[in-house]
C-alpha positions as CSV (number, residue, x, y, z in Angstrom):
1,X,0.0,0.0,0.0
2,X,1.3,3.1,-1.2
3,X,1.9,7.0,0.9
4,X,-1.7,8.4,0.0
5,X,-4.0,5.0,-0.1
6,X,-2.2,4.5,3.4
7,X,-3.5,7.8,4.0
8,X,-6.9,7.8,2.7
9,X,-7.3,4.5,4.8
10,X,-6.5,6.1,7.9
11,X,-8.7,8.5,7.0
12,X,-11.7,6.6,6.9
13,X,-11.4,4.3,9.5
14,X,-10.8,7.4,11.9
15,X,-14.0,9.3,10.4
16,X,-16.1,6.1,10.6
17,X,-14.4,5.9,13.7
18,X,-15.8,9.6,15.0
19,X,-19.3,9.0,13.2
20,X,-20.2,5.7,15.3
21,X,-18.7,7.9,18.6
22,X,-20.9,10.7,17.9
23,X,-24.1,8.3,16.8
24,X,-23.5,6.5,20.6
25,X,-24.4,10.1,21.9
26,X,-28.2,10.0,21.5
27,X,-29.6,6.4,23.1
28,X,-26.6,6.9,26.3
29,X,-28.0,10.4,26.9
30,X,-31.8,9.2,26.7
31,X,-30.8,6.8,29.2
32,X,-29.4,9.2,31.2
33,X,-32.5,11.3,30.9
34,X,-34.7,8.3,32.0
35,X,-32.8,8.2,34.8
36,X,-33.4,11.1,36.2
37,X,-31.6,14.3,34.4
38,X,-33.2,16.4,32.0
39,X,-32.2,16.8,28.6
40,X,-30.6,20.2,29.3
41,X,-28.5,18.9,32.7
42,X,-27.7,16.1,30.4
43,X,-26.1,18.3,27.4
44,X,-24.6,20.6,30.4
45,X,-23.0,17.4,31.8
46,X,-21.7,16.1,28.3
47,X,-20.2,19.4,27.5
48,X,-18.8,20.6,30.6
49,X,-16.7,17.0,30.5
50,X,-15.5,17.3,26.9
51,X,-14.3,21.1,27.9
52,X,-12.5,19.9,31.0
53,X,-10.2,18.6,28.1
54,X,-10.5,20.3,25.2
55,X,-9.5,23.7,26.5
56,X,-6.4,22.9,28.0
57,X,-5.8,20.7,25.4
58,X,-5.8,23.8,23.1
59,X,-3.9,25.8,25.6
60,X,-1.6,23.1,25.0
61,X,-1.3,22.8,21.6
62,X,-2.5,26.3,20.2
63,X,-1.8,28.7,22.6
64,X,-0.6,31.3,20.2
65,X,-3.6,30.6,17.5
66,X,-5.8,30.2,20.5
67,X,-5.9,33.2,22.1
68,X,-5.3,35.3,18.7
69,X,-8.4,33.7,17.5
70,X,-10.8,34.5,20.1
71,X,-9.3,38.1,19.3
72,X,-10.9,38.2,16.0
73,X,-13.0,35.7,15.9
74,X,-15.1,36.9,18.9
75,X,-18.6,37.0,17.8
76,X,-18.3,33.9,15.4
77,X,-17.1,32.2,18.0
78,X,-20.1,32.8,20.6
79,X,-22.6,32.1,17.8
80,X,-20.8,28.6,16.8
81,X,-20.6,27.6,20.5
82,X,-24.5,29.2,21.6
83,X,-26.0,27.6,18.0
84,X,-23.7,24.9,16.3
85,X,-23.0,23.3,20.1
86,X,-25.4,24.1,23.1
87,X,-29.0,24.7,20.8
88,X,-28.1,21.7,18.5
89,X,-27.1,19.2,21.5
90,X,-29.9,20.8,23.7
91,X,-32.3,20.5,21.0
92,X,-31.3,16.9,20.1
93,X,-31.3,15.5,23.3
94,X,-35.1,17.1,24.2
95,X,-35.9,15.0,20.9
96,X,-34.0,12.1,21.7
97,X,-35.9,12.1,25.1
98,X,-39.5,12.2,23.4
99,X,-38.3,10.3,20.4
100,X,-36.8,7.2,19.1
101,X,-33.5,8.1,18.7
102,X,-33.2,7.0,14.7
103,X,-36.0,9.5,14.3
104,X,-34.4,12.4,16.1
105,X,-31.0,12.4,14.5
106,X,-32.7,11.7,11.3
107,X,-34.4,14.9,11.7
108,X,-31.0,16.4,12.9
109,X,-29.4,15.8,9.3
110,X,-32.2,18.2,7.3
111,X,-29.2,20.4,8.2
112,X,-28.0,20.9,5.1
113,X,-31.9,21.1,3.6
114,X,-32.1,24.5,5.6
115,X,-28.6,25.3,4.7
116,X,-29.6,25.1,0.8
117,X,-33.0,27.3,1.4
118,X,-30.7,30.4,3.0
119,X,-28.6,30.2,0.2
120,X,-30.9,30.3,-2.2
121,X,-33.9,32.2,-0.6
122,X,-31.7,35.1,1.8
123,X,-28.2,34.9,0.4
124,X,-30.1,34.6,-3.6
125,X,-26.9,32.4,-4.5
126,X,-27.2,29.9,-7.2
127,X,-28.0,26.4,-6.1
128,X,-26.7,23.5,-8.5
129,X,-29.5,21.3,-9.6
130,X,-28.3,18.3,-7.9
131,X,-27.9,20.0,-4.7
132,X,-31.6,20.9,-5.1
133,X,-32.4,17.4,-6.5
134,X,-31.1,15.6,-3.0
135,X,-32.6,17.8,-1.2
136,X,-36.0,16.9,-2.4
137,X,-34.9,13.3,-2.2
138,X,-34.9,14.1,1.2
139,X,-38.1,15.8,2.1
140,X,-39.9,12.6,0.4
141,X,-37.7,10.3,3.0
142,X,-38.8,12.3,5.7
143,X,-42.4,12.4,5.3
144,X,-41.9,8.9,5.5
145,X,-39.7,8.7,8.9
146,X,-42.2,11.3,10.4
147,X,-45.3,9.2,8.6
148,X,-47.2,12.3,7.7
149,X,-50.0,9.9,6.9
150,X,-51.0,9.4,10.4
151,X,-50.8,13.3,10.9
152,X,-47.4,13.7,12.3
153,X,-48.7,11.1,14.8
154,X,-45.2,11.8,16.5
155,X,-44.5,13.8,19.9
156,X,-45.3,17.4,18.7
157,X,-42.7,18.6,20.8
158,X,-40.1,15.8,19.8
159,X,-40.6,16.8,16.5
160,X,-40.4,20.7,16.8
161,X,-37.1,19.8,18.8
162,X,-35.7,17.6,16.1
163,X,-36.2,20.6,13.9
164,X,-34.7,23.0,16.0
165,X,-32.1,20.7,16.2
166,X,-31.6,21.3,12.8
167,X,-31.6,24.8,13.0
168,X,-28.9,24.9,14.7
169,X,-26.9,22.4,13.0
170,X,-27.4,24.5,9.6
171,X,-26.6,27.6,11.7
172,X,-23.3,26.0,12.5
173,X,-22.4,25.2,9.0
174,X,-23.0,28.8,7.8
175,X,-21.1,30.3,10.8
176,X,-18.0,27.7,9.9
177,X,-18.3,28.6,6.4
178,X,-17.7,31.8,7.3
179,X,-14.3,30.9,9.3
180,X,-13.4,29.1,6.5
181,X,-9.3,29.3,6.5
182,X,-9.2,31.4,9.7
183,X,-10.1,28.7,12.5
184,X,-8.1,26.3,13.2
185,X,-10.4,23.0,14.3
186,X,-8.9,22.5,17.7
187,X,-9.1,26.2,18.3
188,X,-12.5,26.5,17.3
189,X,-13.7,23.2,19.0
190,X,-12.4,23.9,22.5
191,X,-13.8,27.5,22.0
192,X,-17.2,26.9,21.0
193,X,-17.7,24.3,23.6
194,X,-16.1,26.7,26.3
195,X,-19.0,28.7,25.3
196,X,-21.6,26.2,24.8
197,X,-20.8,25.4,28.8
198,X,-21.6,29.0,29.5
199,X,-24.8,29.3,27.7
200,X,-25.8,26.1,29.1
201,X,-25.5,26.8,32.6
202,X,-28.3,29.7,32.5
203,X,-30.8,27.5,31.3
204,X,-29.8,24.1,32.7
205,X,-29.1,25.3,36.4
206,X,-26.5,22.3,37.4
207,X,-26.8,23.9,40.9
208,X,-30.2,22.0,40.8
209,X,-28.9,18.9,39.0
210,X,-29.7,15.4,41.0
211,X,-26.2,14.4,41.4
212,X,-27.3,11.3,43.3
213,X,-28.2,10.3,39.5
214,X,-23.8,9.6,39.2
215,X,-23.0,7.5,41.6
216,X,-26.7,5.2,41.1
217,X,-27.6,2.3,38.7
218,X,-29.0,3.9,35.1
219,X,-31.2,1.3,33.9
220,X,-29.1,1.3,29.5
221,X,-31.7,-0.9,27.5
222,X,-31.7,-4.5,30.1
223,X,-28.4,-3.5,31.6
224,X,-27.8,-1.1,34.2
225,X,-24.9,0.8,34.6
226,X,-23.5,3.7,37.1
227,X,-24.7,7.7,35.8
228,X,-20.9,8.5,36.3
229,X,-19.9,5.7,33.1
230,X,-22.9,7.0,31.1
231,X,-21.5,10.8,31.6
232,X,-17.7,9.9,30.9
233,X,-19.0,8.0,27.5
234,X,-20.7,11.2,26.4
235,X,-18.5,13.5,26.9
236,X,-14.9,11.7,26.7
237,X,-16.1,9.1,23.7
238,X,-18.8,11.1,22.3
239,X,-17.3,14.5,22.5
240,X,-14.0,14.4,22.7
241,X,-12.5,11.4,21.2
242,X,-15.2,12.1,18.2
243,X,-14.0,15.5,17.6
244,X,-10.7,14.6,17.4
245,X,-10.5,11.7,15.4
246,X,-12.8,13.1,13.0
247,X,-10.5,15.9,12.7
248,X,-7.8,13.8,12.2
249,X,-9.7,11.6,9.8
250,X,-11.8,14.3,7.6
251,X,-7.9,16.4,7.1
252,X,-6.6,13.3,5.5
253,X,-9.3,12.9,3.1
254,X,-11.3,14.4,0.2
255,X,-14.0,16.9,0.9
256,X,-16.8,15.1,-0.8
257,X,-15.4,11.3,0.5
258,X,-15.5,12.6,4.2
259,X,-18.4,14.3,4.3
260,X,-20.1,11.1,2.9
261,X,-18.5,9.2,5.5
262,X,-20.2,11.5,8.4
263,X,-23.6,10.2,7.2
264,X,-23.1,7.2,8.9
265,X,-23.4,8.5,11.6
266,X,-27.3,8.6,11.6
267,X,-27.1,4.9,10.8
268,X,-24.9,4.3,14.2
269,X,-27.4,6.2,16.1
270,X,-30.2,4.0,15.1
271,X,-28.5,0.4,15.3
272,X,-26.8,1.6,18.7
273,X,-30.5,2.7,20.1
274,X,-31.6,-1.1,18.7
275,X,-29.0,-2.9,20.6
276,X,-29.1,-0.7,23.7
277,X,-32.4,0.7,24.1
278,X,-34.2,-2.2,22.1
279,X,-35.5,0.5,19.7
280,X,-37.0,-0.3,16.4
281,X,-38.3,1.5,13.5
282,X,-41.5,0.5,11.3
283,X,-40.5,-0.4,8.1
284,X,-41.9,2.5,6.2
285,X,-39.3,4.9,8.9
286,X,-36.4,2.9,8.0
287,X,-37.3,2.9,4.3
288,X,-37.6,7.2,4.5
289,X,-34.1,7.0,6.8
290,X,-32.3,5.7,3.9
291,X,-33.9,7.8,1.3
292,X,-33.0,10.8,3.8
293,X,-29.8,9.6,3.5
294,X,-29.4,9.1,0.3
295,X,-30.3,12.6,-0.3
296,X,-28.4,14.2,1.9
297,X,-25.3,12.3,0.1
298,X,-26.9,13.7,-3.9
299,X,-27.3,17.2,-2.0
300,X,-23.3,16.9,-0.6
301,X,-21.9,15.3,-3.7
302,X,-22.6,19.3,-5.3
303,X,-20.4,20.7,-3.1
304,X,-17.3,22.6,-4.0
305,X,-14.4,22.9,-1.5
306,X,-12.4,25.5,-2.0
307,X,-8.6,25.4,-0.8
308,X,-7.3,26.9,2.3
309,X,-4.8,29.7,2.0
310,X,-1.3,29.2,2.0
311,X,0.6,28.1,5.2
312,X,-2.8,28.2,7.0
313,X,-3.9,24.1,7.9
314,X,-7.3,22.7,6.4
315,X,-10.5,22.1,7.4
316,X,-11.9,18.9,7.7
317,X,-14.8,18.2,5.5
318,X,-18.5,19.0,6.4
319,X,-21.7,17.3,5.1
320,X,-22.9,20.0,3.4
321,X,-23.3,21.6,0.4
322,X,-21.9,25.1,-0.7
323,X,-19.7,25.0,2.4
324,X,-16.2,24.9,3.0
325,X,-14.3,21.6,4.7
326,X,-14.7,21.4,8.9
327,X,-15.0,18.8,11.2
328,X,-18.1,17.1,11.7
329,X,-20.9,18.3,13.9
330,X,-21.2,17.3,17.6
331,X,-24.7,15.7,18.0
């Protein structure tokens, strides 16, 4: 095996790597959730873990290109960690709770469908035809997964949630977009979940948290396991180790081939929440998850990276189209 299929190798075993991490997020939170914290103390828990390492890992690492980019990245910076991080994880985990999990990330990933309506409805940009081809592809599979044949018999609120979710997750997208070149990924990780912990604790009030919830059995599908475990998965495994090794794994490969990759995320999410949880999907939902899927990938397949500067490191890639390369987003 030669330099660059060594390379590319590496680079999608560490992205399917960080995609299964992240998908392991959703049915370990909702288990937490049943056991006793809310969605929000949940989210606050998960993020105040991964930013108990991720910031003085930067320090570490980018001190320099740390604190020079919170100089002039301020206000990106705030919206990436109050949007991309604490709305999309809040949001996510409130649908998780009143969801099954497949559901809730699959209505997570109409990310990029929102993503392609500012472009082409508030920014007036040109949106390539196959971009706005998967997109389509995707509404169809999710008036299956929501079955809007029984009237959206789904939790009204899980479903609002699930679309706030993604919100935020196309608000995250735009706002990297924007730092395209600038932000370094560690930089702008540890940053935004710095902030994410600050927004957080206004509306999840950890002073009121039951942390008798830690140290107690959390009943995890027929299993039962201590609160502590479920925490340190979320926020060490799910957070942190997924942030990273997508990093690492989405730098060392095409744009379009690792955002691809990230997909499979949603699939992790579901088959983990089956073989934890004992979650299942009705045929006709797994049948619209795919298509979902599947359109998402025609809608990312249009994208065109475009190269960092010189001398400045790349992005990894994003699952989205019209975007510039990041790392993928923390669910």
């Amino acid at each position: 095996m030669d330099g660059a299929a060594r390379t590319r190798a590496w680079g999608v075993g560490l992205t399917v790597l960080s995609s299964v991490c992240f998908g392991a997020s959703g049915p370990f939170g909702k288990a937490l959730i049943e056991g006793g914290l809310s969605p929000l103390q949940a989210v606050w828990l998960r993020m105040a873990t991964a930013a108990l390492v991720l910031v003085p890992l930067a320090a570490v690492l980018r001190g320099r290109a740390l604190a020079r980019g919170l100089r002039r990245d301020l206000v990106p910076i705030v919206g990436y960690g109050i949007a991309g991080i604490a709305g999309c994880q809040a949001f996510y985990f409130v649908a998780a709770s009143r969801l099954p999990v497949g559901v809730a990330i699959l209505l997570e990933f109409c990310g990029p469908v929102i993503v392609l309506a500012w472009l082409r409805i508030v920014r007036r940009a040109p949106v390539h035809r196959t971009a706005a081809a998967g997109v389509a592809v995707a509404l169809a599979g999710l008036a299956l997964v929501v079955q809007v044949w029984q009237g959206l018999g789904l939790d009204p609120l899980g479903l609002a949630a699930g679309l706030a979710a993604a919100a935020c997750q196309a608000a995250y997208f735009l706002i990297v977009d924007r730092l395209a070149g600038r932000a370094d990924p560690i930089v702008l990780t540890a940053s935004g979940s710095a902030v994410a912990v600050a927004a957080l604790t206004a509306i999840a009030a950890p002073w009121t948290l039951p942390w008798d919830v830690l140290p107690a059995d959390v009943a995890v599908g027929g299993h039962t396991a201590p609160g502590w475990t479920l925490v340190a998965w979320i926020g060490l495994v799910s957070t942190v180790l997924a942030y990273l090794t997508g990093t690492a794994g989405l730098q060392r490969l095409p744009a379009q081939v690792g955002g691809a990759i990230c997909y499979t995320e949603a699939v992790a999410a579901a088959l983990i929440a089956w073989a934890v949880l004992g979650e299942h999907l009705a045929p006709a939902q797994l049948a619209g998850g795919a298509i979902v899927l599947t359109g998402a990938y025609i809608a990312q397949r249009a994208a065109i990276a475009r190269p960092a500067p010189p001398g400045v490191p790349p992005a990894p890639a994003a699952p989205i189209p019209g975007t510039a390369p990041t790392t993928a987003v923390g669910r």
